[in-house]
mmCIF file as Biopython writes it, N, C-alpha, C and O atoms, coordinates in Angstrom:
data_model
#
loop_
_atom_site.group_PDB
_atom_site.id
_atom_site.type_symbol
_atom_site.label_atom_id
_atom_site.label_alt_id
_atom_site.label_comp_id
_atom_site.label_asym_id
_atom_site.label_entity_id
_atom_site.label_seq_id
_atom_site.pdbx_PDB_ins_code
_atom_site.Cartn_x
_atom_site.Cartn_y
_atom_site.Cartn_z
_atom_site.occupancy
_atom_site.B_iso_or_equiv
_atom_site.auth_seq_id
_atom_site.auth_asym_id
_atom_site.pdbx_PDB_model_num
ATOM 1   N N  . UNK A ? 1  ? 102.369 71.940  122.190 1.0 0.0 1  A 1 
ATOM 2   C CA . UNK A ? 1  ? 101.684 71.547  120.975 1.0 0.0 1  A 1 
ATOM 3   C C  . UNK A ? 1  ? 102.668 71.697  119.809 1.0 0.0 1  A 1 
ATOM 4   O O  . UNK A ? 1  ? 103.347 72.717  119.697 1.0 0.0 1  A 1 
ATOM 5   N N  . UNK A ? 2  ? 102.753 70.579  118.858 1.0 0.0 2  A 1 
ATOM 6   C CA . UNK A ? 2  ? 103.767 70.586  117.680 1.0 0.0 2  A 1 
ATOM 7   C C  . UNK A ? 2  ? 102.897 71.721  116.397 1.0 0.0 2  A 1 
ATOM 8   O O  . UNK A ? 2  ? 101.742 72.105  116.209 1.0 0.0 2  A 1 
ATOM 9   N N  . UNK A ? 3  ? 104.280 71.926  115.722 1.0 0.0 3  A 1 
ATOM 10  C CA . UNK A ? 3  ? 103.726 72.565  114.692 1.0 0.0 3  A 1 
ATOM 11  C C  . UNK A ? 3  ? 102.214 71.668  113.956 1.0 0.0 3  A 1 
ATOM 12  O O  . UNK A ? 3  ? 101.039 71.970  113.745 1.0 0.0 3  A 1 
ATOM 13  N N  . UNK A ? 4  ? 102.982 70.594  113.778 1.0 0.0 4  A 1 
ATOM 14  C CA . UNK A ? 4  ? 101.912 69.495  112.934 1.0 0.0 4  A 1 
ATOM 15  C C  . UNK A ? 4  ? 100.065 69.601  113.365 1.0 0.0 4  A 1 
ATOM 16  O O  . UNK A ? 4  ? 99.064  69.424  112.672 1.0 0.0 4  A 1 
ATOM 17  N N  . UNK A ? 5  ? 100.326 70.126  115.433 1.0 0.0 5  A 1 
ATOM 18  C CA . UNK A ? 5  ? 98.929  69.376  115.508 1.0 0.0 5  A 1 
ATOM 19  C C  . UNK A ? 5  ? 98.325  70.686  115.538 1.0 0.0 5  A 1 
ATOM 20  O O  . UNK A ? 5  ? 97.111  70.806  115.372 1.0 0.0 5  A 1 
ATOM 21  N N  . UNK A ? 6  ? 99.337  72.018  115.805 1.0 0.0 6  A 1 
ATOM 22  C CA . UNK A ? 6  ? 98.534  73.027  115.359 1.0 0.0 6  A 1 
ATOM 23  C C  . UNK A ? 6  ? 98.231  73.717  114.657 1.0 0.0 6  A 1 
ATOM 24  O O  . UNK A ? 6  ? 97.695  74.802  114.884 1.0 0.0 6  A 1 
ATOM 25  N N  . UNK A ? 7  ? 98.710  72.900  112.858 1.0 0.0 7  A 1 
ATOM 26  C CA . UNK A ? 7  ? 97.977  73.249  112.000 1.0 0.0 7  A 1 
ATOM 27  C C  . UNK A ? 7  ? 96.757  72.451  111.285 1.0 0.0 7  A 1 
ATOM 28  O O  . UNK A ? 7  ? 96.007  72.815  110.379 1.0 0.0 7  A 1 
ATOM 29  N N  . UNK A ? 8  ? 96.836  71.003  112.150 1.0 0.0 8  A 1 
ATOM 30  C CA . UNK A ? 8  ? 95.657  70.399  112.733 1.0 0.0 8  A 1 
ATOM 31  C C  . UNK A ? 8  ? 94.334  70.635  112.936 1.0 0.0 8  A 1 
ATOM 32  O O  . UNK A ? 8  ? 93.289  70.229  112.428 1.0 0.0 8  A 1 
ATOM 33  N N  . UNK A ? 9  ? 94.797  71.811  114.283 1.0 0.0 9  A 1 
ATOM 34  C CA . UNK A ? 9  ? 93.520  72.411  115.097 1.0 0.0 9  A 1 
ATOM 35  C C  . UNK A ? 9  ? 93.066  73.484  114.204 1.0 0.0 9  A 1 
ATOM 36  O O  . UNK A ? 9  ? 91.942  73.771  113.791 1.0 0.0 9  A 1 
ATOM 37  N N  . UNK A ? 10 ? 94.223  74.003  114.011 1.0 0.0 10 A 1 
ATOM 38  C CA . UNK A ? 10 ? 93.462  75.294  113.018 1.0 0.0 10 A 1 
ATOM 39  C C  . UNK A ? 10 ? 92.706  74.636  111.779 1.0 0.0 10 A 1 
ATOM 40  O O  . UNK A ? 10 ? 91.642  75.210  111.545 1.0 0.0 10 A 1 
ATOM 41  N N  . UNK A ? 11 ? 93.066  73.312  110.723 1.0 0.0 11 A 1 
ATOM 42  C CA . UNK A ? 11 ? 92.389  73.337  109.886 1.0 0.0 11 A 1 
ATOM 43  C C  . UNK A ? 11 ? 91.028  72.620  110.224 1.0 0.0 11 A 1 
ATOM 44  O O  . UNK A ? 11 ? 90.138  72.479  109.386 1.0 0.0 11 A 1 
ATOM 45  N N  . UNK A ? 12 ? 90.936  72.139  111.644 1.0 0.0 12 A 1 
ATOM 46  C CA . UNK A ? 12 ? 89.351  71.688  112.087 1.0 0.0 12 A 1 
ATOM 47  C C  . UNK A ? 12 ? 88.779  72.822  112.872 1.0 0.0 12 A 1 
ATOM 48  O O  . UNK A ? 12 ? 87.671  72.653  113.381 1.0 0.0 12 A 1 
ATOM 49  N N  . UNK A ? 13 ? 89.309  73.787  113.008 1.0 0.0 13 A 1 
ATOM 50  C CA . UNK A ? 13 ? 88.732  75.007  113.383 1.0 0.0 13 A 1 
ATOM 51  C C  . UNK A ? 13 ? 88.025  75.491  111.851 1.0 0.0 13 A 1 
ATOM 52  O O  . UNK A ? 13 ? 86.859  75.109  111.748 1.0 0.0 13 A 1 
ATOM 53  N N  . UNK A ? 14 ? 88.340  75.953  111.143 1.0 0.0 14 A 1 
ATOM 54  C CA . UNK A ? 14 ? 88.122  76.068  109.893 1.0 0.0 14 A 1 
ATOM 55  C C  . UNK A ? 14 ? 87.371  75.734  109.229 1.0 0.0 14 A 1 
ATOM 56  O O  . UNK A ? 14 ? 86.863  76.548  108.459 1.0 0.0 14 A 1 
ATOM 57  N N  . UNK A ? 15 ? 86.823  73.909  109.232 1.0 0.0 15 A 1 
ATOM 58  C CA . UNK A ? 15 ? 85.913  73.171  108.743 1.0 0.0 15 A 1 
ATOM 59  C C  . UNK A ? 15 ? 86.710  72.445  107.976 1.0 0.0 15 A 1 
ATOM 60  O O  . UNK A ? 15 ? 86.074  71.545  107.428 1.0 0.0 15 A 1 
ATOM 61  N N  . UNK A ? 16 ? 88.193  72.458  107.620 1.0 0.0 16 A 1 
ATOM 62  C CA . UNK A ? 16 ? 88.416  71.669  106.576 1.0 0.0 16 A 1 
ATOM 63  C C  . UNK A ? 16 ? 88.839  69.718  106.802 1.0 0.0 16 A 1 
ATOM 64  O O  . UNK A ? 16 ? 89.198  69.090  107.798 1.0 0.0 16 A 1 
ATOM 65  N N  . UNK A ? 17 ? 88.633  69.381  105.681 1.0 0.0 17 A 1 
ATOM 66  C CA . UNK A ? 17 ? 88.480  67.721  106.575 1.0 0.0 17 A 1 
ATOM 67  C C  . UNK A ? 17 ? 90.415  67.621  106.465 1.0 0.0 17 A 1 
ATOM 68  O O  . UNK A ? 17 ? 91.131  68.125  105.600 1.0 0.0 17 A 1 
ATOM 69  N N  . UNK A ? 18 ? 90.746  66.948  107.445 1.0 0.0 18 A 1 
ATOM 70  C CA . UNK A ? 18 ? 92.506  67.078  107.581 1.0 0.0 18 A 1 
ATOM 71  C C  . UNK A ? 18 ? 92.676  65.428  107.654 1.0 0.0 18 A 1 
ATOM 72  O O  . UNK A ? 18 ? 92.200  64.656  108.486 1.0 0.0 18 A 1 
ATOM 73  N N  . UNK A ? 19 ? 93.531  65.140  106.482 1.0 0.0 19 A 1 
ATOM 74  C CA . UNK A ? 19 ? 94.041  63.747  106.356 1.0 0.0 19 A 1 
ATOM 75  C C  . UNK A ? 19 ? 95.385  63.846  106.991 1.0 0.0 19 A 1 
ATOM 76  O O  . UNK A ? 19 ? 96.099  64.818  106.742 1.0 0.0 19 A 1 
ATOM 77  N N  . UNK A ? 20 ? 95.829  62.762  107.913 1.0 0.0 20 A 1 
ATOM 78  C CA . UNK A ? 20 ? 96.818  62.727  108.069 1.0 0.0 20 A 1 
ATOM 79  C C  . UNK A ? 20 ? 98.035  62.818  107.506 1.0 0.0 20 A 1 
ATOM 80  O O  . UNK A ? 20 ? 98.982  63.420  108.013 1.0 0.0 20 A 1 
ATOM 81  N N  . UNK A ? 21 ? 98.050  62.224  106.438 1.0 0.0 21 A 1 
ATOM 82  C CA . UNK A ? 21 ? 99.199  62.337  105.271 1.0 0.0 21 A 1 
ATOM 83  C C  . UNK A ? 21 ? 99.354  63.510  104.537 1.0 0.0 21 A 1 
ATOM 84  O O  . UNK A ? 21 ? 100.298 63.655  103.760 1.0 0.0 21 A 1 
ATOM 85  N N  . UNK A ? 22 ? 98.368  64.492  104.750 1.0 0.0 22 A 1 
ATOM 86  C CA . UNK A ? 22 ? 98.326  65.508  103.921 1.0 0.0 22 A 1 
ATOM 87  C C  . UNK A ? 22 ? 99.689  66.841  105.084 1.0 0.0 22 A 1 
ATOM 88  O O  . UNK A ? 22 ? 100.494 67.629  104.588 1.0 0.0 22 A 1 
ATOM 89  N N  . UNK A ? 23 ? 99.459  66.616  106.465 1.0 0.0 23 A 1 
ATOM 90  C CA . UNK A ? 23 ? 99.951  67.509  107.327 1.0 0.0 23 A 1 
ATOM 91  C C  . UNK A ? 23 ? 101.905 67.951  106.588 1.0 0.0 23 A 1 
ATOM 92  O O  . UNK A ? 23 ? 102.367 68.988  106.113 1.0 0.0 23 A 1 
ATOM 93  N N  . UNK A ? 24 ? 102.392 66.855  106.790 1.0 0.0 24 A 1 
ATOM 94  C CA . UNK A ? 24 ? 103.357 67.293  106.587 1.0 0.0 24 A 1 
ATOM 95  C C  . UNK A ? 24 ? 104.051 68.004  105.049 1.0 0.0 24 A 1 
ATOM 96  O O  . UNK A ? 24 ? 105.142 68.518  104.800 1.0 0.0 24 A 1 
ATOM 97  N N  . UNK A ? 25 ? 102.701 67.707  104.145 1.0 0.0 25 A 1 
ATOM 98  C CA . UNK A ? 25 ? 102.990 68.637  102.790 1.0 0.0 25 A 1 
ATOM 99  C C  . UNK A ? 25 ? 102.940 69.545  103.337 1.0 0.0 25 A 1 
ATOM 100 O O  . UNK A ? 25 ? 104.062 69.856  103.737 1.0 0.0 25 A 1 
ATOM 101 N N  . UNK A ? 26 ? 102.091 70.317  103.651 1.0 0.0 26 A 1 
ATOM 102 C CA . UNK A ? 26 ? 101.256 71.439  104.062 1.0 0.0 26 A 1 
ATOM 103 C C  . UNK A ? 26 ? 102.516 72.224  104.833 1.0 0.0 26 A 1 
ATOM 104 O O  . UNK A ? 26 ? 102.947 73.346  104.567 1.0 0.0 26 A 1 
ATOM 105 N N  . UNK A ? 27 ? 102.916 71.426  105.729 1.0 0.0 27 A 1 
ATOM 106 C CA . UNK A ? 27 ? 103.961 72.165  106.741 1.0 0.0 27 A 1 
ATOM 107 C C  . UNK A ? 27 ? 105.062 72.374  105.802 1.0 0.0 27 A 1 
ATOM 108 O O  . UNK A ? 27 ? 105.875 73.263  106.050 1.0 0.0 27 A 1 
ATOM 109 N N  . UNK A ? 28 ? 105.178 71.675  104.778 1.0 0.0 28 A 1 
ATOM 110 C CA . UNK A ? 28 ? 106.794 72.009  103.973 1.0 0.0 28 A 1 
ATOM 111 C C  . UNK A ? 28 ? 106.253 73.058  102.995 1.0 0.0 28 A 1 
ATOM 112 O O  . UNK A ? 28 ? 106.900 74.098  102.876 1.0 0.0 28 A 1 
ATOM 113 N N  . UNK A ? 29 ? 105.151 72.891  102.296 1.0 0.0 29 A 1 
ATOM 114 C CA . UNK A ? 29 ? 104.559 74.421  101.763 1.0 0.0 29 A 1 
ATOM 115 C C  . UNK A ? 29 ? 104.878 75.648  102.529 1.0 0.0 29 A 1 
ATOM 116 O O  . UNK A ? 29 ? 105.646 76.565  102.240 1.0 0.0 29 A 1 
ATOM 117 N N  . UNK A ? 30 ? 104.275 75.505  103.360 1.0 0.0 30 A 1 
ATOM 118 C CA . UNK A ? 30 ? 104.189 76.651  104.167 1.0 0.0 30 A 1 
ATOM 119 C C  . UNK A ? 30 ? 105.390 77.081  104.902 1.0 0.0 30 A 1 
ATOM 120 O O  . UNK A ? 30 ? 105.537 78.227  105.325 1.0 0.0 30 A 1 
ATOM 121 N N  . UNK A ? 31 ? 106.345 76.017  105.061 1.0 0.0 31 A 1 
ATOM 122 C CA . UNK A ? 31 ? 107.980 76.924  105.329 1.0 0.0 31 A 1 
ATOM 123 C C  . UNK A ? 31 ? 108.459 77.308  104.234 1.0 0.0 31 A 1 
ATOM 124 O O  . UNK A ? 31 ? 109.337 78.170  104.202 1.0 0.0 31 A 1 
ATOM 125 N N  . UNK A ? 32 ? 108.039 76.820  103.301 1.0 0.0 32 A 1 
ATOM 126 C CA . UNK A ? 32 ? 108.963 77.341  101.953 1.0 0.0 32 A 1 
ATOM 127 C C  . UNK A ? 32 ? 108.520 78.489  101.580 1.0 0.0 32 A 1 
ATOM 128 O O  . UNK A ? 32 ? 109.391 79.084  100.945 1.0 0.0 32 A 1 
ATOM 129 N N  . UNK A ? 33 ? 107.198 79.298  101.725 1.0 0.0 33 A 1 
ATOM 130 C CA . UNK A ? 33 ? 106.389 80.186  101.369 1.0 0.0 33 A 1 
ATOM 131 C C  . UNK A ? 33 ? 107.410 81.239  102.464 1.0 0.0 33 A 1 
ATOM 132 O O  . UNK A ? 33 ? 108.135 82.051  101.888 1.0 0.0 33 A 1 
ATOM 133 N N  . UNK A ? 34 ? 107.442 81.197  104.076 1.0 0.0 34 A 1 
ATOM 134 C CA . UNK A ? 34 ? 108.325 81.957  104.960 1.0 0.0 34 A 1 
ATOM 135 C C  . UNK A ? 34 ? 109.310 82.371  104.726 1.0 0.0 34 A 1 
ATOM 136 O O  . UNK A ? 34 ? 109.720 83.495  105.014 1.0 0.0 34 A 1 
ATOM 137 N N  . UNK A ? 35 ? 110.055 81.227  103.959 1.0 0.0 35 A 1 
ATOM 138 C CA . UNK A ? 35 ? 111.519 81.343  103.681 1.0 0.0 35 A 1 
ATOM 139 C C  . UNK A ? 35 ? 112.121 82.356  102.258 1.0 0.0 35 A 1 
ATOM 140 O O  . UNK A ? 35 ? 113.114 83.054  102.055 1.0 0.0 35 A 1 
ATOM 141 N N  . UNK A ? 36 ? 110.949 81.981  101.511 1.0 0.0 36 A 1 
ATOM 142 C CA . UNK A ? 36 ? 110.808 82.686  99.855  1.0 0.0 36 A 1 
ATOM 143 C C  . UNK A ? 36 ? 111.398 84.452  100.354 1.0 0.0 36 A 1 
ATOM 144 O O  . UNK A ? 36 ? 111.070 85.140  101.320 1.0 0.0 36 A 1 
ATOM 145 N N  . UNK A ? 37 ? 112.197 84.677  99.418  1.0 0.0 37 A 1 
ATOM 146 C CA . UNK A ? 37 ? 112.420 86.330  99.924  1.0 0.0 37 A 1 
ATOM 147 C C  . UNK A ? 37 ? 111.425 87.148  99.382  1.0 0.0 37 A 1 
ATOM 148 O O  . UNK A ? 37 ? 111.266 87.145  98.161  1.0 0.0 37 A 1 
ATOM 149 N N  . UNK A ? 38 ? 110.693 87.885  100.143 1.0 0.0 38 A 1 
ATOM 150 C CA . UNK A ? 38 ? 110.034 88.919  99.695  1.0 0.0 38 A 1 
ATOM 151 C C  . UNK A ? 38 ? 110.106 89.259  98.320  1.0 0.0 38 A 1 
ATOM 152 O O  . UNK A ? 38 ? 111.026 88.795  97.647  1.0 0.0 38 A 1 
ATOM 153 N N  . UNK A ? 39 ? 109.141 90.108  97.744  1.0 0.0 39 A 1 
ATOM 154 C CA . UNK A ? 39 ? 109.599 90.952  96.168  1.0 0.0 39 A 1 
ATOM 155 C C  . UNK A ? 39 ? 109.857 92.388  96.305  1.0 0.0 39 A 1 
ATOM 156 O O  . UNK A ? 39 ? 110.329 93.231  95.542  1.0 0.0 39 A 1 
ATOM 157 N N  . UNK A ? 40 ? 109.362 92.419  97.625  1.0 0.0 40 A 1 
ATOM 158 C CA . UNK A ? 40 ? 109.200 93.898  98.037  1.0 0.0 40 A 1 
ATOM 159 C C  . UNK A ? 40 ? 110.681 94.475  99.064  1.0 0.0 40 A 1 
ATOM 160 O O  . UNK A ? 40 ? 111.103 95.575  99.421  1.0 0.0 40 A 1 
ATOM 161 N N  . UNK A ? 41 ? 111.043 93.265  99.223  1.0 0.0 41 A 1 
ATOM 162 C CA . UNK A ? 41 ? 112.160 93.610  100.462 1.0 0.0 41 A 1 
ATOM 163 C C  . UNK A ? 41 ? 111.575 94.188  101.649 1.0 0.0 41 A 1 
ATOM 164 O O  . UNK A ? 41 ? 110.611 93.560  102.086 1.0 0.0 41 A 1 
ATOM 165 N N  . UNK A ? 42 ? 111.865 95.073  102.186 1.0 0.0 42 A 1 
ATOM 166 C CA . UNK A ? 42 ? 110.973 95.540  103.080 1.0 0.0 42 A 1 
ATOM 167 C C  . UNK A ? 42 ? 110.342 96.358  103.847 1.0 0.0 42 A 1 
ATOM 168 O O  . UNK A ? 42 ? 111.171 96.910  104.570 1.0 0.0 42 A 1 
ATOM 169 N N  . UNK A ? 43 ? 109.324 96.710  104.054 1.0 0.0 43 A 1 
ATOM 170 C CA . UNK A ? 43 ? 107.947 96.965  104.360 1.0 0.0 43 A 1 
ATOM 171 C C  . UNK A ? 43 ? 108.097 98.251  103.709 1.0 0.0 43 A 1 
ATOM 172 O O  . UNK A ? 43 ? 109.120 98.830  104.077 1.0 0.0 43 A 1 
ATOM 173 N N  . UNK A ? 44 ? 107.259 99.012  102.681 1.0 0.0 44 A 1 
ATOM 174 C CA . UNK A ? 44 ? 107.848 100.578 102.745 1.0 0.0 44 A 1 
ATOM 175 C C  . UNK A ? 44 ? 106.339 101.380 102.597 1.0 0.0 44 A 1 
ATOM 176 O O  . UNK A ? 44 ? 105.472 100.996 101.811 1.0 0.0 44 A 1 
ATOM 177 N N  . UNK A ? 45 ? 106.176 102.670 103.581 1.0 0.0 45 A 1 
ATOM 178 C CA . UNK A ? 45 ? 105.472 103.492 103.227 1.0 0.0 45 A 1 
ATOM 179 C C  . UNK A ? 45 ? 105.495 104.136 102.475 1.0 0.0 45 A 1 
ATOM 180 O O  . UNK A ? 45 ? 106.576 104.645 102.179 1.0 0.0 45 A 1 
ATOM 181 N N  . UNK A ? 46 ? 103.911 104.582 101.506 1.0 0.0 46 A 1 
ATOM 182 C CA . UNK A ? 46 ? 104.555 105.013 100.057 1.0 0.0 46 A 1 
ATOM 183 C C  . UNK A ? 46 ? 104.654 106.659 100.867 1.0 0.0 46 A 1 
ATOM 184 O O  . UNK A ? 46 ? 105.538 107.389 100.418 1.0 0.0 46 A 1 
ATOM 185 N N  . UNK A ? 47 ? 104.030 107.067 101.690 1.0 0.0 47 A 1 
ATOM 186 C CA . UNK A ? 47 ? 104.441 108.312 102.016 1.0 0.0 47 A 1 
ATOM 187 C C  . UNK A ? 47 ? 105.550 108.498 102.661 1.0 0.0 47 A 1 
ATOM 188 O O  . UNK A ? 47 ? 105.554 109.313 103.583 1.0 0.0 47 A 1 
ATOM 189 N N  . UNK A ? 48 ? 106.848 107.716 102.285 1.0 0.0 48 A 1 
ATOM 190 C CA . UNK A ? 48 ? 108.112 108.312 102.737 1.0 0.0 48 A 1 
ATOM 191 C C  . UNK A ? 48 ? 108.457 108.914 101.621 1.0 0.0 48 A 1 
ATOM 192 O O  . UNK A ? 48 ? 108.868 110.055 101.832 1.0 0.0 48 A 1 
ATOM 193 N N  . UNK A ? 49 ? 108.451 108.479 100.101 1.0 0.0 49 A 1 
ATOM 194 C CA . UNK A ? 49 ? 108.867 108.511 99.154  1.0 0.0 49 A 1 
ATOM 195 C C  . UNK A ? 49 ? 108.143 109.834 98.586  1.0 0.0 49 A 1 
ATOM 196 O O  . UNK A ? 49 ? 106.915 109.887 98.525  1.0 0.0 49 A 1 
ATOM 197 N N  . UNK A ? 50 ? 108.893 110.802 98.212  1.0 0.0 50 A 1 
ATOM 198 C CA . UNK A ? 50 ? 108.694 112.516 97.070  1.0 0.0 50 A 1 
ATOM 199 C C  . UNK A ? 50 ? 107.882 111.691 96.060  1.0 0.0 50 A 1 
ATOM 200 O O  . UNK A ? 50 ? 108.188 110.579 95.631  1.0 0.0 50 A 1 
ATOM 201 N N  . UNK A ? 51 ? 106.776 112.433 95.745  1.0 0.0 51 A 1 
ATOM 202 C CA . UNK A ? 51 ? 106.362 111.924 94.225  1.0 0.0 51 A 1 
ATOM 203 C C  . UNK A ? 51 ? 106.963 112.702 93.009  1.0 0.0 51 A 1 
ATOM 204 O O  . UNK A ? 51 ? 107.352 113.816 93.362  1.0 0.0 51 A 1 
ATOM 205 N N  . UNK A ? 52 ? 107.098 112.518 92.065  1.0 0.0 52 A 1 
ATOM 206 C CA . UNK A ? 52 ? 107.684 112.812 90.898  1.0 0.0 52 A 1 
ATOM 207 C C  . UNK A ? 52 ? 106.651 114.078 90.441  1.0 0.0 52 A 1 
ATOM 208 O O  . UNK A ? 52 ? 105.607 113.530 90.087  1.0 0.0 52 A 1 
ATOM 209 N N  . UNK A ? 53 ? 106.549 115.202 90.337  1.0 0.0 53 A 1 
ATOM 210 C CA . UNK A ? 53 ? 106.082 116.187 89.490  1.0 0.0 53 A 1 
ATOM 211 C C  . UNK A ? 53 ? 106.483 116.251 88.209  1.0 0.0 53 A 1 
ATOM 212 O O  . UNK A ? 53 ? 107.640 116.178 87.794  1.0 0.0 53 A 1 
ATOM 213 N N  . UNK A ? 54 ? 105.224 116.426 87.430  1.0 0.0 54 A 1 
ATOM 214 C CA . UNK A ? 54 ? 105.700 117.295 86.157  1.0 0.0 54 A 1 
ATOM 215 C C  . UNK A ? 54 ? 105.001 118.268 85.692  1.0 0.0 54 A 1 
ATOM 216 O O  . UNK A ? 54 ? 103.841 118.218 85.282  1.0 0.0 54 A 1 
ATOM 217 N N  . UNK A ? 55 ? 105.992 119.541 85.774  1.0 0.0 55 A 1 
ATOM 218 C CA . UNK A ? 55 ? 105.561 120.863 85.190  1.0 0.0 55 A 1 
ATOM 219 C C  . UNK A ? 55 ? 105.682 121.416 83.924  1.0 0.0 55 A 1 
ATOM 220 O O  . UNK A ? 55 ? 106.647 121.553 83.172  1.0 0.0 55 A 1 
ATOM 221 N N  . UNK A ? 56 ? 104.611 121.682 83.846  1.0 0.0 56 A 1 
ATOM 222 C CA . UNK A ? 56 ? 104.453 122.036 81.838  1.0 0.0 56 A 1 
ATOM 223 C C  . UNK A ? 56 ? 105.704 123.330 82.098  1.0 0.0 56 A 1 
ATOM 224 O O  . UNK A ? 56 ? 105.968 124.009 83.090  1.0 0.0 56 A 1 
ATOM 225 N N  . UNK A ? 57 ? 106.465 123.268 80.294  1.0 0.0 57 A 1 
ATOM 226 C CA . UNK A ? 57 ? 107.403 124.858 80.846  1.0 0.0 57 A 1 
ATOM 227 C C  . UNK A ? 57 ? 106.806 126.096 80.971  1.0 0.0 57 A 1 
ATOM 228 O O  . UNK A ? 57 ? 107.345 126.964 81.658  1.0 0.0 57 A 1 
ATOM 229 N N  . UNK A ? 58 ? 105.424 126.353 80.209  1.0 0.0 58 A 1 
ATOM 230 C CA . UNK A ? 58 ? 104.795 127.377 80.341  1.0 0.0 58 A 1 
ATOM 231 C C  . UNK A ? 58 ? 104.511 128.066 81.164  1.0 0.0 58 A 1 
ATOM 232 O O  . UNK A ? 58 ? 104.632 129.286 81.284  1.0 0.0 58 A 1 
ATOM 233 N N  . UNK A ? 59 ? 103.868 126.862 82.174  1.0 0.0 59 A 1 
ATOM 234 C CA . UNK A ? 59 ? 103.610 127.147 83.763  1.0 0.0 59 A 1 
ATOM 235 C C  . UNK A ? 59 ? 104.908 127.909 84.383  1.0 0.0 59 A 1 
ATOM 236 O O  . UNK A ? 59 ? 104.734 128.992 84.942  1.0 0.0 59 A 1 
ATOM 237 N N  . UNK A ? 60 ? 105.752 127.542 84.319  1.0 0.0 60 A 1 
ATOM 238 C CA . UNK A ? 60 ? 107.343 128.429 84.607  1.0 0.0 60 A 1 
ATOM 239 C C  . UNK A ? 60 ? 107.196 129.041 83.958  1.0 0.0 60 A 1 
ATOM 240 O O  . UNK A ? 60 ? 106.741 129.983 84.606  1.0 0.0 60 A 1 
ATOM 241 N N  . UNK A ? 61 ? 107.228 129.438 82.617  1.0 0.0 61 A 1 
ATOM 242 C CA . UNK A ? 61 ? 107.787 130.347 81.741  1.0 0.0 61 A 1 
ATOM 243 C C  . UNK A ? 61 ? 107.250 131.859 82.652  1.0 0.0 61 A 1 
ATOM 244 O O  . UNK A ? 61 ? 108.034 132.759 82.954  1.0 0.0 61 A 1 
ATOM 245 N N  . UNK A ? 62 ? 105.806 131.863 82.969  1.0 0.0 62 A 1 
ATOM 246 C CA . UNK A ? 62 ? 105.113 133.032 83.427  1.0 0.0 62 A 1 
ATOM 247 C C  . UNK A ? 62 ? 104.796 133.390 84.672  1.0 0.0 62 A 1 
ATOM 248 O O  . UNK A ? 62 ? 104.055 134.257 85.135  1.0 0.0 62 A 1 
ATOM 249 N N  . UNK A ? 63 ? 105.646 132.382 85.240  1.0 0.0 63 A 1 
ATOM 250 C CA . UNK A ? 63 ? 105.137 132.501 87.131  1.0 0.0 63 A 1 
ATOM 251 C C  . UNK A ? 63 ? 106.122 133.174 87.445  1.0 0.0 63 A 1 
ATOM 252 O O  . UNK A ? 63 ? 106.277 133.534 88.612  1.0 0.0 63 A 1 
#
């Protein structure tokens, strides 16, 4: 099955009405969206990362 007819099936899976002429926009959208670099780079858990504290000096001053 080509890319073309199986984003085809999926958009009559879906309900949506699929014009022929419309397929191959769709397919150049959607590689360009793959290809786009991330903003995030990549993938990160925020619990790898120390969070930043801030301690009043007082709190030190007397501990």
């Amino acid at each position: 099955m080509t890319e073309a007819e199986l984003l085809k099936k999926q958009l009559m899976d879906k309900g949506f009405p699929v014009h022929e002429g419309d397929i191959p926009y769709i397919l150049m959208v959607l590689n360009s969206i793959k290809r786009a670099p991330s903003p995030f780079g990549r993938k990160t858990d925020l619990n790898e990362e120390v969070p930043v504290v801030i301690v009043d000096k007082e709190l030190l001053k007397y501990d």
